[in-house]
N, C-alpha and C positions, 0 to 999 in steps of 0.2 A: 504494500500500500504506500503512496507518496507520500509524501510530508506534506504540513503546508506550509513549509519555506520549500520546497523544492515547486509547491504549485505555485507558490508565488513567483519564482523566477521561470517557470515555463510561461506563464500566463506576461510577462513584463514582456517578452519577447513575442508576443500574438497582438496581432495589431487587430484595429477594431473591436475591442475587449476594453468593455469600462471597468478599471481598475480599481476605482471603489466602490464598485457592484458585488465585485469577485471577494474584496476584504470584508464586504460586511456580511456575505453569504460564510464564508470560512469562520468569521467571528462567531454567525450564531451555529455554526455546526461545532465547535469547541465548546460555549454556551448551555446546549444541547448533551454534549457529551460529559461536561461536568455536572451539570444535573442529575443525568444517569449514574453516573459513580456515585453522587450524593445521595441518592434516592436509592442505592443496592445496599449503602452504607446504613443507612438510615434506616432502613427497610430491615437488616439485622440486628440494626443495635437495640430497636425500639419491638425486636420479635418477643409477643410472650412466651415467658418461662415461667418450670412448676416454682421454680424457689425466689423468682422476681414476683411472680405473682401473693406472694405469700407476704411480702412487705407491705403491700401496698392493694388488697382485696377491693376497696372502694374505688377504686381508678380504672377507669373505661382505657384500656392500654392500648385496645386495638383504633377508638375514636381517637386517642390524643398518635396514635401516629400514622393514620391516618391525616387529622391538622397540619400535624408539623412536615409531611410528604406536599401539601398541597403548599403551604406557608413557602417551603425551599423554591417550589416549581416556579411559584408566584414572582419571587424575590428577581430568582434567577432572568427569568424572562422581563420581567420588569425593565430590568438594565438593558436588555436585549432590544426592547421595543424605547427602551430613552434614545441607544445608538443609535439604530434604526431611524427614527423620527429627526434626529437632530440631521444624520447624512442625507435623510429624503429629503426635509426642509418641509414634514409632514404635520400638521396640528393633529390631524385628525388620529395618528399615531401618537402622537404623544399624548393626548387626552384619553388613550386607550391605556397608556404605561399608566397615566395619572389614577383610572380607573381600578387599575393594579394594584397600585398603591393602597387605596382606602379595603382592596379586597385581602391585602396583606394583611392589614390592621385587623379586618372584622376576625381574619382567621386567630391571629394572635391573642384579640380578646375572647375567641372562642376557648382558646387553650389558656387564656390566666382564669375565665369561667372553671373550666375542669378542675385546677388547682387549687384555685378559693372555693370552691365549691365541699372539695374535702376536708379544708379547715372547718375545724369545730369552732360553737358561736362561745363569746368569751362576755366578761360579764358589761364589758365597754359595748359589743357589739352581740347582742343577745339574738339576731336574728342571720348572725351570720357576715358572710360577704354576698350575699343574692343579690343586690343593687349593684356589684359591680360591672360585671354584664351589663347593664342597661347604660352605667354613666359612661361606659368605654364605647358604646352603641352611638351615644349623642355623640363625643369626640369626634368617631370617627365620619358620622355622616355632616357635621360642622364642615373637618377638614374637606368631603366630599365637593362642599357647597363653593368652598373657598378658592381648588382648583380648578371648580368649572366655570366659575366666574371669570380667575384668572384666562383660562381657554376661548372664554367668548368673547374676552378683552381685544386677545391676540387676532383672533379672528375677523372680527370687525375692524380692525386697526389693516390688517391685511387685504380685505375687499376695498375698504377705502383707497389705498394707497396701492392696489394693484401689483403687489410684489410677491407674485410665486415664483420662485425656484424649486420645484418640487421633481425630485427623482424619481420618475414615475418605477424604472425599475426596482431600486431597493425598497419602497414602499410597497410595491406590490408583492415583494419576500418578503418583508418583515409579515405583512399583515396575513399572509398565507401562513406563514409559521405560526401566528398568533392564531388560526383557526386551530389550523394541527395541535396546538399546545391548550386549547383549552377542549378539544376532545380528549387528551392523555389524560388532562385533572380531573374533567366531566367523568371518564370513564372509570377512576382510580377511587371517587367518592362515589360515584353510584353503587358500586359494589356492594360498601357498607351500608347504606341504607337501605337494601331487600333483604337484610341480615338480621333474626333477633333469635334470643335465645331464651328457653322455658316461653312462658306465660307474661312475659314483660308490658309486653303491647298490650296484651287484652285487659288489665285489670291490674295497674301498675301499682295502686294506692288500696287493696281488697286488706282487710284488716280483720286477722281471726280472733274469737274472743278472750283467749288464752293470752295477746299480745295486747291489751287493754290493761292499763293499769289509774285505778280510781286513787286522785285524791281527793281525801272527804273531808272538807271542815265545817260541820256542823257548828251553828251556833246555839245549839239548844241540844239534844241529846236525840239523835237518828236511831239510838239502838232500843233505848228503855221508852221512850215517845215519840211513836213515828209521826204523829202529827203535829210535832214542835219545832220538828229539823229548820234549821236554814238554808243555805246554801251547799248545794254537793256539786262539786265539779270533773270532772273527768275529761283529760286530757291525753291525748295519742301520744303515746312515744315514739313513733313514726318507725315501727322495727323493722320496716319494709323499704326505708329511705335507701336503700342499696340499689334497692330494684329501680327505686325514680330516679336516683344517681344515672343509671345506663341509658334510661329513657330521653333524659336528659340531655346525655353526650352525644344519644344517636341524633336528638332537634337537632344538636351544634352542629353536624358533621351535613344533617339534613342543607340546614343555612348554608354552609360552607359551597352544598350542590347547587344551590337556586342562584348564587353568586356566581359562582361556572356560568350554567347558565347564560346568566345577562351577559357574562363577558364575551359570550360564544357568540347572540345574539350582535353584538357591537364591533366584535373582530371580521363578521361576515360579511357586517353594514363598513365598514374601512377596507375590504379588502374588495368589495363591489365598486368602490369610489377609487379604489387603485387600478382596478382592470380599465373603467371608464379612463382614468385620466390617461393611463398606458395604450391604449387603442388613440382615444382622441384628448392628445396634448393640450388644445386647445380650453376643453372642460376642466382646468385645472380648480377651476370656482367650488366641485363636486368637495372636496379637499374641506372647506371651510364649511359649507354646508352640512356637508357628515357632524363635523364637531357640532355644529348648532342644532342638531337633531340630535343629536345625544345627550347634550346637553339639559335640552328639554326634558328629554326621558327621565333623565338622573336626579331633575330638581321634580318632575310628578311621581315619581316612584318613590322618592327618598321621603317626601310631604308623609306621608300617610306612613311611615316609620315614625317622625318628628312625632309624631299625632301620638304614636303607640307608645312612645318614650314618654313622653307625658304624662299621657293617660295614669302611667305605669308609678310616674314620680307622684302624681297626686294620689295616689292611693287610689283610682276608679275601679268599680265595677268591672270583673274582668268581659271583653267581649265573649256574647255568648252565652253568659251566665245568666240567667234570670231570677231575679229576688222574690216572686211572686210562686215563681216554679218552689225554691227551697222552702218558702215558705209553708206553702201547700204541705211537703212532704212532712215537714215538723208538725203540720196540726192532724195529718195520720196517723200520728201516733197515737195510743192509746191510752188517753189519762192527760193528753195536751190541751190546758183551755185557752193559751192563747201565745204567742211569744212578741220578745224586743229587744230592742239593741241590737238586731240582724245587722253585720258588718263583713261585706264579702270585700277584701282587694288583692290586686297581687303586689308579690317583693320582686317577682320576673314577670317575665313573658311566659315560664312554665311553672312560676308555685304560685302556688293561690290557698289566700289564711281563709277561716274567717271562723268570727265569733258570736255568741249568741244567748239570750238567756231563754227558759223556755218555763214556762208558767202551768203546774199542773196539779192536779184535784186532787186534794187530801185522802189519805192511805194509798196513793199510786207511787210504787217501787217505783224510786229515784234512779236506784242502779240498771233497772232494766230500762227503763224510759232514755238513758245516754247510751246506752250502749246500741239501742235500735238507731237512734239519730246519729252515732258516728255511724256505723253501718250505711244508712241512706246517703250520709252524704259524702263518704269515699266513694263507695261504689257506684251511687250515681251522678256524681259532679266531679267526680275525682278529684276532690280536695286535699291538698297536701298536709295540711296541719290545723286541726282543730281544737276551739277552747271551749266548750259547751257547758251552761251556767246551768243548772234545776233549782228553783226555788219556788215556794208552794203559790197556789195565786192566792189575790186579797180583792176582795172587789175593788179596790181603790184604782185598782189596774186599768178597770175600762175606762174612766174619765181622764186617765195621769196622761196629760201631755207630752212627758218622756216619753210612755208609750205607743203613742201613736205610729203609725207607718211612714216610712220614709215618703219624700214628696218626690213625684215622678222629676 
């Protein structure tokens, strides 16, 4: 096989041969080839073992390398497509590396998710790191915001001023390689997500009653006078948090696909705009246009993340959840004459608290009445972590304005 100094100097001696066609096609085949080594490397170092696996039980090992496979692919080609861009004199390439970039990020705060995620909550942060994820999510789609601005700057600065130099060849490989390279990640994350193992998927949050553990703090005496008790609570010890852990990794790796994906979509739309400008030179206009269509894409697509990041900080109602549904179920209980203080939010995009007090008729077993309503509401909301209040009713309940129901 030749070298590439040897092709280099066969190629200096062939005339009609653009020379820096031929160095940045050799760049991304080097590119390309350290990836591969990275990704055989990578691919072994991060393989499960029985006695690796035994350090570290709560860690999705095969989702976190998976990430850091996609993370390297990303990085790699990134620079790939900056070269690229900067020799074609391409926006539209380079707003596709810039692309990269924030898809690097989301990957990375997929993988510090994993890592916090294993962190036990401490008494500063009782709930954890679950907000990390989301504040890393705003970061990165901020940054998103900032370089497509910068991109439409350029772009418009370009149309005005009529100054394309654009390489129709090397743009038309860079963007061709960017297809090919986002079917290799497309293909490498698809895998793991038609992948689960046991009963994870179907019934991730299913809570047996052996794994219920009641605290009671009665203010009156629950055992010698059942009709004095006050308050009994029972609380899930989440002993199944292992299993939402995987479910968990798999959304991330999920996310990680739908970013392929868009990338795939926007490398196909740049590399359409490189055959046009390659056939007719003239159409170099295609170039800035692309960026301005992508552009658009990236600020309606990204909105309605903003919206969920939000959502998410203010404590809302997770989508989809309905308050009237849970409620329903709590007054099927038997012995339930009314509830309040129903409080459904999420800490993510996949955990969702909520709490509740539930008001019920004298001589009705406290301990069976929570243990039916965690039951309904794992199994049928899939709620992660629940605080469920029993306390007896007083008619004063129906007129108390605390009580009332939340205002639509």
């Amino acid at each position: 096989m030749l070298t590439s100094e040897r092709c280099l100097s066969d190629i200096r001696l062939t005339e009609n041969v653009d020379f820096r066609t031929v160095s940045s096609l050799i760049c991304f085949i080097h590119l390309f080839q350290m990836g591969y080594y990275l990704y055989s490397f990578i691919s072994t170092l991060l393989q499960p073992h029985c006695h690796k696996g035994k350090k570290s039980p709560d860690i999705d090992r095969n989702a976190r390398r998976k990430l850091m496979i996609a993370c390297l692919l990303s990085f790699i080609f990134m620079i790939g497509e900056i070269i690229g861009g900067v020799l074609a004199h391409s926006l539209a390439i380079i707003s596709d590396a810039a692309h990269l970039l924030t898809d690097l990020i989301s990957f990375l705060i997929s993988l510090l998710a994993i890592y916090l995620a294993s962190r036990a909550a401490s008494k500063k942060l009782s709930f954890g790191w679950a907000r990390a994820e989301i504040l890393g999510a705003l970061i990165s789609v901020l940054m998103l915001w900032v370089l497509t601005g910068v991109m439409v700057y350029m772009g418009v600065e370009r149309v005005i001023n009529q100054s394309y130099q654009i390489d129709a060849t090397i743009m038309l490989i860079t963007a061709s390689c960017g297809v090919v390279f986002n079917l290799i990640m497309g293909f490498s994350l698809h895998q793991h997500t038609h992948h689960s193992h046991g009963n994870d998927a179907e019934n991730p949050y299913s809570t047996e009653s052996d794994n219920l553990k009641p605290l009671i703090s009665p203010t009156g005496s629950l055992v010698e006078n059942k009709t004095s008790y006050g308050t009994v609570q029972l609380e899930n010890n989440s002993s199944n948090r292992k299993e939402h852990k995987k479910r968990h990794f798999n959304l991330n790796v999920k996310a990680a696909f739908i970013h392929v994906v868009g990338d795939l979509i926007q490398s196909i739309g740049v590399l359409v705009a490189a055959i046009v400008i390659f056939f007719k030179p003239e159409y170099k206009l295609a170039d800035s246009i692309c960026t301005f269509i992508f552009s658009i894409l990236v600020l309606v697509t990204t909105v309605t993340i903003i919206r969920d990041i939000l959502h998410v900080l203010m404590e809302g109602t997770p989508k989809g959840m309905s308050m009237d549904l849970i409620k329903g179920s709590f007054l099927e209980i038997e012995g339930v004459c009314c509830i309040h203080d129903l409080r459904v939010w999420s800490l993510s995009l996949s955990k969702v608290v909520l709490s509740v007090h539930l008001a019920i008729k004298t001589g009705t077993d406290p301990m069976l009445v929570l243990r039916e309503a965690i039951d309904k509401v794992q199994k049928k909301f899939n709620i992660t972590e629940t605080t469920i209040q029993v306390e007896e009713f007083v008619d004063d309940m129906v007129n108390c304005k605390m009580c009332e129901d939340l205002i639509v």
